[in-house]
N, C-alpha and C positions, 0 to 999 in steps of 0.2 A: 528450266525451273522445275523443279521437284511436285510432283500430283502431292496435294496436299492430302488427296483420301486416302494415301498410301503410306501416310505420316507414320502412322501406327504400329508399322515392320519393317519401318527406317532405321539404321543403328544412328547409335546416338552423335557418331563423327560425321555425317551424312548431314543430321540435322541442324549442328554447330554451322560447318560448312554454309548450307544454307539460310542462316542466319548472318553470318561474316559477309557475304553475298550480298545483303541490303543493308548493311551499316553503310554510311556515307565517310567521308574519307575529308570532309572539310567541317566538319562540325560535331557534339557527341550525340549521334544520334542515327537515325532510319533516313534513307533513302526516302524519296518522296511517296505519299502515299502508299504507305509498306507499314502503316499502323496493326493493323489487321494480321498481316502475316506477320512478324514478330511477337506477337502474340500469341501467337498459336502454337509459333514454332517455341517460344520458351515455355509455354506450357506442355510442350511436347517435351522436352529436354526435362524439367521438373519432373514426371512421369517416370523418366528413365530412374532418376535419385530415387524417387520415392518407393519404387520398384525390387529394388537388389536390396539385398542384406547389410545388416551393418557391417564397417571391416571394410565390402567390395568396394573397388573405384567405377566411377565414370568417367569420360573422356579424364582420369587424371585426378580426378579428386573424389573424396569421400564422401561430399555435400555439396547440395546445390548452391550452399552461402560460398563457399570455397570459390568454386567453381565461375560462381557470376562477378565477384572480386578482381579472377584472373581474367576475365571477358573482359571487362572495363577497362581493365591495366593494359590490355594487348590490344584496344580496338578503339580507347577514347571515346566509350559510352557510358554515362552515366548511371551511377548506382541505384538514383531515384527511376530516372526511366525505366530499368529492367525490372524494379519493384512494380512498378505500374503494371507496367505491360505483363509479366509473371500474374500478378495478382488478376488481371483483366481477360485473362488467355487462363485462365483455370477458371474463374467463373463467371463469365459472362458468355464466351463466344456459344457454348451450348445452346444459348439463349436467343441468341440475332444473325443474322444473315451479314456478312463481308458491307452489303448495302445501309444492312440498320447500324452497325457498326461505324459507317463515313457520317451517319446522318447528326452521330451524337456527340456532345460535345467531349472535351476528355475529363470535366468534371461529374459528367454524367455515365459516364462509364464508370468512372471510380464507384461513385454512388450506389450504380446497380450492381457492380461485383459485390459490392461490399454486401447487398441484399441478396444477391444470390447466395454468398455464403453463406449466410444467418438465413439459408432456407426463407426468404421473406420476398423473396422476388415473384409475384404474377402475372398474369398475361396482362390485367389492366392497369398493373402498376407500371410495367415496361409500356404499352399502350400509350399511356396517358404522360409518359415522361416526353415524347414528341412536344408536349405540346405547352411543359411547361419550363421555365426559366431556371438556369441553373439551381438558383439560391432558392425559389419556391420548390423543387423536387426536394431540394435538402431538408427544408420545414418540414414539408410531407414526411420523409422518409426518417430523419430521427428517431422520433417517438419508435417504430419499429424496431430499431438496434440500439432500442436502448439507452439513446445519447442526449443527457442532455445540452439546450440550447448553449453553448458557449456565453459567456459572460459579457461579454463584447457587444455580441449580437442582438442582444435585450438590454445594456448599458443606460440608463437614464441617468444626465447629469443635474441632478439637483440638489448638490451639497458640497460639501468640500472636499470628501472621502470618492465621492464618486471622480472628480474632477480632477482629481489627483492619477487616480487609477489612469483615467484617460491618457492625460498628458504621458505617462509612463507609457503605455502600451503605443501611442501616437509616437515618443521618440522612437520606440524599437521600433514600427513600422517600416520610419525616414530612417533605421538605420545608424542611427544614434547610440550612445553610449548613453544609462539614464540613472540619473539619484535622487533618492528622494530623503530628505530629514526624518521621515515618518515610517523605519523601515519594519517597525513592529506593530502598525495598526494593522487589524483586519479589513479585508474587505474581500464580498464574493466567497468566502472556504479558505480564501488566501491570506497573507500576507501582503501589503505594498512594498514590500523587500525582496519577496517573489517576485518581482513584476519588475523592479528595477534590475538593471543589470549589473550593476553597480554597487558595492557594500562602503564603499572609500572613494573620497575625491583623491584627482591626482596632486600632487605637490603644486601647489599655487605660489607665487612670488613672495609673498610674505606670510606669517601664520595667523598676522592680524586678519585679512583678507581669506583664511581657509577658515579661521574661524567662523566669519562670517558667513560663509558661503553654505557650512554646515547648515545652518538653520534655516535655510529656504525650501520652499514648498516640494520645487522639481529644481533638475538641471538636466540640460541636456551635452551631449561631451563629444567631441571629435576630437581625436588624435591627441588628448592628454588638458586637451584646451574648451572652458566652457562657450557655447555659442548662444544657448539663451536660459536665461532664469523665469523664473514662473512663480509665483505668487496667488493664492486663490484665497477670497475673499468671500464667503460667505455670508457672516453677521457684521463681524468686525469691523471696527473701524479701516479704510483700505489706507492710513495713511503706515499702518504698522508692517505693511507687506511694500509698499512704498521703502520706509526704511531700512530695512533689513538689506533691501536690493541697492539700495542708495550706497552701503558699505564696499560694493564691489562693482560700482559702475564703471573704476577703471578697464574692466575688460571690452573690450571690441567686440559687445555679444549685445542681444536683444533681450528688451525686459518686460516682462508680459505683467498685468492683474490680469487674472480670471476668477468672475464673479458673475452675479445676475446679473441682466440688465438694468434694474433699477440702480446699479451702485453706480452706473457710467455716471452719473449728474454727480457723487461725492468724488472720484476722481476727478473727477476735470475742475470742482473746484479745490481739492488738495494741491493741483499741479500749479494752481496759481499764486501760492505760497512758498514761504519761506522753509527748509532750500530746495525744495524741487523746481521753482521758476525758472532756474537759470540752466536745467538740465533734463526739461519737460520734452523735450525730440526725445531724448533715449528710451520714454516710459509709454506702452502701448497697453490699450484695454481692447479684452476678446470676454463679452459677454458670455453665458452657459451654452444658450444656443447655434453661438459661433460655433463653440469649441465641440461641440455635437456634428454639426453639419461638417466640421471637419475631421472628426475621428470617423464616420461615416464616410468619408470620400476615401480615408487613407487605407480604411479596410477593404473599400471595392475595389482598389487599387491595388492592394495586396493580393484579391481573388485573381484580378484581369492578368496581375503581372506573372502569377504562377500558370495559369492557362497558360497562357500565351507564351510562355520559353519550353513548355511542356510540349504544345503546339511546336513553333517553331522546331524541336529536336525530332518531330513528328514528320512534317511535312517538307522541314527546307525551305521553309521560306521566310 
């Protein structure tokens, strides 16, 4: 294995080399615990680019974008990973010992590169990240670079506009294809058209039925097919979001109201009337703070799931 303090006077084929060395060979990603040295070593490689003149090559190419493209393509490592690890091994490893570096998570490495760069990194702010939770270092650290809070993460649902938003960003989460009737309201600096993925439903069996379909709240979409509709009830009477959905219960999908809590008592008794009686199973209420508590779970679940194949391409395991 190559002395890392000797990196410095390494040619750049040397360091490649040892690099190819700890890619694992059954997944895209580093050998086990070899976080650390891949880090270094593409900050070393970066070094060499940033080094030579415009025009010269390195191991072959012009640019380190070039260059880490081809590593990917020849070695079955991922583009995101070698961004991390690049980004991480330029400004952070100055900062921590191989040891501080196992102790932290890989969101917290992003974190503190990212303050290292913006010059904002200190002894007690690295200190003090030991000791704090992924997502409160993040709170902390924002404000310093500038950022703010994401939309999401301050999200209160108490309207109709808010709850929309939700559902939208909750089907991308699950992965979903997502539309919404509403795709020229504001909300947040945005658009709810921003936020859907979706400008067009797809071709539905008749046009009565797409018609229809148009003027619902949200949809959510797998593979060209609706799986559930949504409805959010505010003021309104809830029997008008009732029918609207009523128009296209023929599908094999889920039909939500989403409202307050206090509308649950005017649903239930809408569903006891005429015609929803006789098709009151297909129709489901998820109060505000339902649909809170689980846009909340699907975002923490978004943070764990990205760790953690991050992780996993890290460790091997």
């Amino acid at each position: 294995m190559m002395d890392y303090a000797k990196l410095n006077v390494a040619r750049a084929e040397e360091i490649e080399q040892e690099l190819v060395g700890i890619t694992h060979s059954d997944f895209e990603g580093f050998a086990a615990d070899r976080g650390y040295q891949a880090a270094l070593l593409l900050a070393e490689i970066y070094k060499r680019f940033d080094a030579v003149e415009r025009n010269q090559d390195v191991l072959g190419h012009q640019d380190f974008t070039h260059w880490m493209n081809a590593f990917c393509q020849k070695r079955r490592v991922s583009i995101r990973l070698l961004n991390y690890y690049t980004k991480v091994g330029r400004f952070l490893l100055s900062h921590i010992s191989e040891d501080e570096f196992c102790r932290l998570s890989v969101r917290k490495r992003e974190i503190l590169a990212d303050l290292a760069k913006a010059g904002r990194l200190t002894p007690e702010l690295l200190q003090g990240s030991f000791d704090l939770s992924d997502d409160e270092l993040k709170k902390k650290t924002d404000p310093l670079l500038g950022r703010e809070v994401p939309w999401e993460e301050r999200l209160v649902i108490d309207n109709h506009w808010a709850a929309i938003a939700a559902l939208l960003q909750l089907g991308n989460v699950l992965e979903y294809e997502t539309y919404t009737a509403h795709p020229g309201q504001r909300f947040e600096q945005k658009t709810l058209g921003e936020i859907a993925t979706l400008t067009e439903l797809p071709r539905f069996p008749t046009d009565e039925i797409g018609r229809s379909a148009k003027s619902i709240d949200v949809i959510w979409i797998k593979e060209d097919w609706p799986v559930s509709f949504f409805e959010v009830e505010n003021s309104t009477n809830v029997t008008s979001g009732l029918q609207r959905m009523y128009q296209v219960l023929r599908f094999e999908a889920k039909f939500f109201i989403i409202a307050p809590v206090e509308v649950r008592a005017r649903f239930i008794r809408a569903l006891s009337e005429f015609p929803y009686k006789p098709c009151q199973d297909k129709y489901v209420f998820r109060s505000y703070p339902e649909l809170h508590n689980m846009f909340q779970a699907a975002l923490k679940f978004r943070r764990a799931s990205d760790g953690f194949f991050l992780k996993y391409h890290e460790k091997g395991t």
